[in-house]
PLY file of the C-alpha trace (Angstrom):
ply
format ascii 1.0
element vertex 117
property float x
property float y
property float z
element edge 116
property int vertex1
property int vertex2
end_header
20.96 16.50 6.16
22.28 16.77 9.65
21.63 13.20 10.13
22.59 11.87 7.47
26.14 14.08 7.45
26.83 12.29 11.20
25.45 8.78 10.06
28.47 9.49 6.74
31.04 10.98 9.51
30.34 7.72 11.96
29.81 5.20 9.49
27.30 2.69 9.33
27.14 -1.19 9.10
26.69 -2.51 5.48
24.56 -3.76 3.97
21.90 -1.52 5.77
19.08 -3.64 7.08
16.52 -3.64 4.69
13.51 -3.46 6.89
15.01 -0.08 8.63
16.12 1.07 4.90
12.03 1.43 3.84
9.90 4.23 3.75
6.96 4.61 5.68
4.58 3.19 2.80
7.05 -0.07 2.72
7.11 -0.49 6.22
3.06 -0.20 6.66
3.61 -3.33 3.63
5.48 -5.79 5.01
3.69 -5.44 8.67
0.66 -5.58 6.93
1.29 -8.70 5.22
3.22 -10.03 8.81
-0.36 -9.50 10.12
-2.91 -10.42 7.59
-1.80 -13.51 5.62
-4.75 -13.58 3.86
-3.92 -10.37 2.16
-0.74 -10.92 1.78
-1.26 -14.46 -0.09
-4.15 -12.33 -2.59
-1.16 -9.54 -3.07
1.99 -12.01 -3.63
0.80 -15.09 -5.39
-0.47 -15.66 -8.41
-3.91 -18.49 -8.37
-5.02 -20.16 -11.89
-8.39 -18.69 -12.69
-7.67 -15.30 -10.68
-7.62 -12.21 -11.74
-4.78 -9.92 -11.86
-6.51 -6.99 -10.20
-4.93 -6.78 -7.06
-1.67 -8.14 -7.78
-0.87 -5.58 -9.99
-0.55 -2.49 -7.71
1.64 0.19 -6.24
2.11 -0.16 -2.75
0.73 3.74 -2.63
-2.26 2.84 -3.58
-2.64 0.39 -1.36
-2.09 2.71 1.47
-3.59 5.65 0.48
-7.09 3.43 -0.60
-7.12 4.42 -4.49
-8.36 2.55 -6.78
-9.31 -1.27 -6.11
-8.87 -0.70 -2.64
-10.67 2.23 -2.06
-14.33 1.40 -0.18
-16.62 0.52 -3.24
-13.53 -0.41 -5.32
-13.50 1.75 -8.92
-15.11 1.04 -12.45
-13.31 0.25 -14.99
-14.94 -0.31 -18.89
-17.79 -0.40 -16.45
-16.45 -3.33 -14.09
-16.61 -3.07 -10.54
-12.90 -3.83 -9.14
-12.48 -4.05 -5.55
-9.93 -5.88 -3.56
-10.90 -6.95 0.56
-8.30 -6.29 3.08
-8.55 -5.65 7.14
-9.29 -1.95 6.23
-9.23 -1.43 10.34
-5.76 -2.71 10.59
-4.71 -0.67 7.82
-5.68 2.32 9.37
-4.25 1.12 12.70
-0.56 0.95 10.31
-1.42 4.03 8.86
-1.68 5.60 12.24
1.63 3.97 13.83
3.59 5.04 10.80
2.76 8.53 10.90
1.36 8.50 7.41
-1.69 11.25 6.75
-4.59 9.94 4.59
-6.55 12.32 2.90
-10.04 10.83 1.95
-10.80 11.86 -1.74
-12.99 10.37 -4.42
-9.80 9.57 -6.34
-11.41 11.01 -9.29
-8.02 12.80 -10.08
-5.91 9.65 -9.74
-7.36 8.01 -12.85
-8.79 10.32 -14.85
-9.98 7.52 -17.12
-11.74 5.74 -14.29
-14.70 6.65 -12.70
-15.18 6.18 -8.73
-17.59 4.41 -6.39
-18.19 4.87 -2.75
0 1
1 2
2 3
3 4
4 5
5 6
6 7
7 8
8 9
9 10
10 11
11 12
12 13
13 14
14 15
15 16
16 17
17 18
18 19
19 20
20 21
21 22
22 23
23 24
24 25
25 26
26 27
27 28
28 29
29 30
30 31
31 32
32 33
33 34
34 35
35 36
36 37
37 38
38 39
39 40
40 41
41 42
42 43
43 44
44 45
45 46
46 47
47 48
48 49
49 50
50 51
51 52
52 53
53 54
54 55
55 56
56 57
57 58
58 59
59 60
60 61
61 62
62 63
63 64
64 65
65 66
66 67
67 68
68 69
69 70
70 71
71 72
72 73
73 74
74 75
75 76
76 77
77 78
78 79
79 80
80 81
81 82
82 83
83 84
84 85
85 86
86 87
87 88
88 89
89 90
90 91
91 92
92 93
93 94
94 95
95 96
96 97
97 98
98 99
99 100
100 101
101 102
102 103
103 104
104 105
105 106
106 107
107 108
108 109
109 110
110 111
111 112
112 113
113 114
114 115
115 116
C-alpha cells in the first residue's frame, strides 16, 4: 500500500508498460514463449486438423502443471490429454519468478477428471 501510495504521490508514466504491469504467472508466459517457440506456436496458433487441447488453457495451469500439462497429462471421457513443453525451463521460470509449486495429483482441480502420473 506503501508503494503504491508513493508511486500515486510521484506519478507514473502512462500507459504503464505492459510487460512490467504482469503478474508473476504472465511474466513466466511471455518469457516462456520468448524462449521456446515451439511452445509458444502449439499455445498461440490455431493448425487445421489439431486439436484444441492446449490452446484452450489458463495460463495457471500452465504454470502450476494441472491438467494437460501436468507429467502424464489427465483423462478425460477416458482420453489421455497431454501437451509437451521444456518442462526444465519451466521450472527454471518458475524459480526466477519466485513462484512456489506445490506438486499435487490435481485430483481437486477437476473433480470430473481423473489424473495420471
Amino acid at each position: 500500500i506503501r508503494r503504491a501510495s508513493r508511486l500515486i504521490l510521484q506519478g507514473f508514466s502512462l500507459p504503464v508498460n505492459a510487460h512490467d504491469n504482469l503478474a508473476s504467472d504472465g511474466k513466466l508466459f511471455v518469457e516462456m514463449c520468448e524462449k521456446d517457440k515451439e511452445f509458444c506456436s502449439l499455445v498461440t496458433k490455431r493448425i487445421p486438423e489439431t486439436g484444441f487441447d492446449c490452446l484452450d488453457f489458463w495460463t495457471e495451469d500452465f504454470v502450476h502443471e494441472y491438467r494437460q500439462w501436468q507429467l502424464g497429462g489427465f483423462l478425460d471421457n477416458g482420453r489421455n490429454i497431454s501437451c509437451p513443453f521444456n518442462r526444465s525451463l519451466l521450472h527454471d521460470l518458475r524459480k526466477k519468478y519466485g513462484i512456489h509449486y506445490k506438486e499435487t495429483n490435481n485430483s481437486s482441480k477437476n473433480a470430473t477428471n481423473n489424473s495420471v502420473r
